[in-house]
MARDRENZA-13838 format. One record per residue (C-alpha): residue in three letters; z, y, x. Coordinates in steps of 0.1 Angstrom, whole numbers, padded with zeros to 4 digits, always signed. Layout:
ALAZYX/...
***
This chain:
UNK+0522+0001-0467/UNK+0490-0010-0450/UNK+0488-0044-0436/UNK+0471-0058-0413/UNK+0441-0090-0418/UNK+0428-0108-0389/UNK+0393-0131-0392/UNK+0381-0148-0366/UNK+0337-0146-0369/UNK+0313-0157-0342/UNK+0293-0139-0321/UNK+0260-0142-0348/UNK+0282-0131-0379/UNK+0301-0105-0363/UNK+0262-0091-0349/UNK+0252-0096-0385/UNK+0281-0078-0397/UNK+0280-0049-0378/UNK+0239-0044-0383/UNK+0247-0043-0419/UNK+0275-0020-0420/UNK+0259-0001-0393/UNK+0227+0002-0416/UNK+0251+0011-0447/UNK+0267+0038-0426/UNK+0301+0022-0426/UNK+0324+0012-0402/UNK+0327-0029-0396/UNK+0365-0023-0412/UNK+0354-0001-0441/UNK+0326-0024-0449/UNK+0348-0059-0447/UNK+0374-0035-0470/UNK+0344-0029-0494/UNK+0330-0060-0493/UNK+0366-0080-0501/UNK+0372-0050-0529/UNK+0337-0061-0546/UNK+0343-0101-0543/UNK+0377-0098-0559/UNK+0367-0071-0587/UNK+0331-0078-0591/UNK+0309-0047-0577/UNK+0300-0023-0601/UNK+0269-0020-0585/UNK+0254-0057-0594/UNK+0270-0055-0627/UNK+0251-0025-0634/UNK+0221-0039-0618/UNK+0219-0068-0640/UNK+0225-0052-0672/UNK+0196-0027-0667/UNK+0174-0057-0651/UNK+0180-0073-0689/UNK+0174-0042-0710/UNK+0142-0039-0690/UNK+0133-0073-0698/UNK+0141-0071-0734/UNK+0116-0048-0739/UNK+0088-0071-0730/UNK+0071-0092-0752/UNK+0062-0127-0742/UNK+0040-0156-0754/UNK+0064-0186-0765/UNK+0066-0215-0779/UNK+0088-0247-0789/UNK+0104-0265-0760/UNK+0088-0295-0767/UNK+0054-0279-0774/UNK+0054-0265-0739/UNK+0068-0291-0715/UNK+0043-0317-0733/UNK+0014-0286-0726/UNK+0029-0287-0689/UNK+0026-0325-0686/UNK-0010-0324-0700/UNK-0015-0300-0675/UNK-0005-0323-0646/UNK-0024-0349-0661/UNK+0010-0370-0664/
***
C-alpha cells in the first residue's frame, strides 16, 4: 500500500528542486523518492564513485615523508 508524505519547502528549495530533477529528467516526486531511497541505503552511485576515485589514487606514487619532518619543513617555510 502506497502512502502518502507531505514536506512543506519554500519557494527557493522547491525552484531548486524542481531545476534539479528537471535537469535529471525526473519528476519532482520520483526524484524526492530517489533521493530519500539513496540517504537511507547509501547510493550506489557515490559508493562506487569513491572506490574507483581510491583505486585511481593508489596507483600514484608520491613524495613523502615523516610527519614531523614535514610540518617542521612547512613551518620553515612560513618562517615561523
Amino acid at each position: 500500500m502506497a502512502k502518502r508524505l507531505q514536506v512543506l519547502l519554500d519557494e527557493a528549495e522547491y525552484a531548486s528542486i524542481q531545476n534539479t530533477a528537471r535537469l535529471q529528467g525526473l519528476s519532482v516526486a520520483e526524484w524526492v523518492r530517489q533521493s530519500l531511497r539513496n540517504a537511507q541505503h547509501g547510493s550506489p552511485e557515490s559508493i562506487e564513485a569513491k572506490l574507483r576515485a581510491v583505486a585511481k589514487a593508489a596507483q600514484h606514487e608520491f613524495p613523502t615523508a615523516d610527519i614531523d619532518d614535514m610540518l617542521r619543513e612547512i613551518d620553515e617555510g612560513r618562517g615561523i
